[in-house]
C-alpha positions as MATLAB code, in Angstrom:
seq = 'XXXXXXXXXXXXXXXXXXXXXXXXXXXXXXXXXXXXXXXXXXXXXXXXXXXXXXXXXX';
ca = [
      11.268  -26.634  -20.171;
       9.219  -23.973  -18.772;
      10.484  -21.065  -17.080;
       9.651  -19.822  -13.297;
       8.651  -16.401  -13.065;
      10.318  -16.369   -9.412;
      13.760  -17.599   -9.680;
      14.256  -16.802  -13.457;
      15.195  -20.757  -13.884;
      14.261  -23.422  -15.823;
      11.982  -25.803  -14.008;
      10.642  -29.376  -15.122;
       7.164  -28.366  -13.854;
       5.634  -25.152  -12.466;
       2.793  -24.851   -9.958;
      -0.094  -22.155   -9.436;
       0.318  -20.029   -6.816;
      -1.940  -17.565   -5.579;
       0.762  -14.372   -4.633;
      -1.064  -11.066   -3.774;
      -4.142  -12.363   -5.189;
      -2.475  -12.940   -8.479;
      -1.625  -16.216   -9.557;
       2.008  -17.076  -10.848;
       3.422  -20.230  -12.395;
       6.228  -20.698  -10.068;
       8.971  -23.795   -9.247;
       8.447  -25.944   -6.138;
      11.059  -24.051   -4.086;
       9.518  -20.499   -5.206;
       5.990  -21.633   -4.210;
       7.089  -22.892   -0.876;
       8.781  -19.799    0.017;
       5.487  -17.553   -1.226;
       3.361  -19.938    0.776;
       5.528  -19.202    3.562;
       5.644  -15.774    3.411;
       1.866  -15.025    3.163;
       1.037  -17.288    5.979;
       3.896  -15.201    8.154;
       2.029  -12.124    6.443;
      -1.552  -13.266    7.396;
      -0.265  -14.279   11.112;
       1.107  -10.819   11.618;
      -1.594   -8.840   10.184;
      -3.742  -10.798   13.056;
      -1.550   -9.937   15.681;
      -1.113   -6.386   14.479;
      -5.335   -6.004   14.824;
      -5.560   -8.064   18.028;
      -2.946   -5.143   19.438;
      -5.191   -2.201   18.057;
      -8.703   -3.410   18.912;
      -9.887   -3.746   15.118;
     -13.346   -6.036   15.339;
     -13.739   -5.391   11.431;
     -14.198   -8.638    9.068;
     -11.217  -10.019    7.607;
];
């Protein structure tokens, strides 16, 4: 049994996940939540521009 580096638990099977542009071998629960959590990241970071005017590239 492998091991998931989010949880600490024991997991049948681990998937790649890309989490701060690192990948880790995470369970399915773990790499739903980090999924989550960048998309909620991304979605601000938008908003947070659109507010301030920044035309950068991104």
């Amino acid at each position: 049994m492998a091991t998931c580096k989010g949880c600490g638990e024991e997991a049948e099977a681990l998937v790649s996940v890309k989490v701060d542009g690192k990948a880790k071998k995470l369970c399915e629960d773990c790499a739903d939540r980090a999924r989550e959590a960048s998309e909620i990241a991304e979605a601000s970071e938008s908003v947070v521009q659109g507010m301030m005017g920044f035309k950068g590239r991104r």
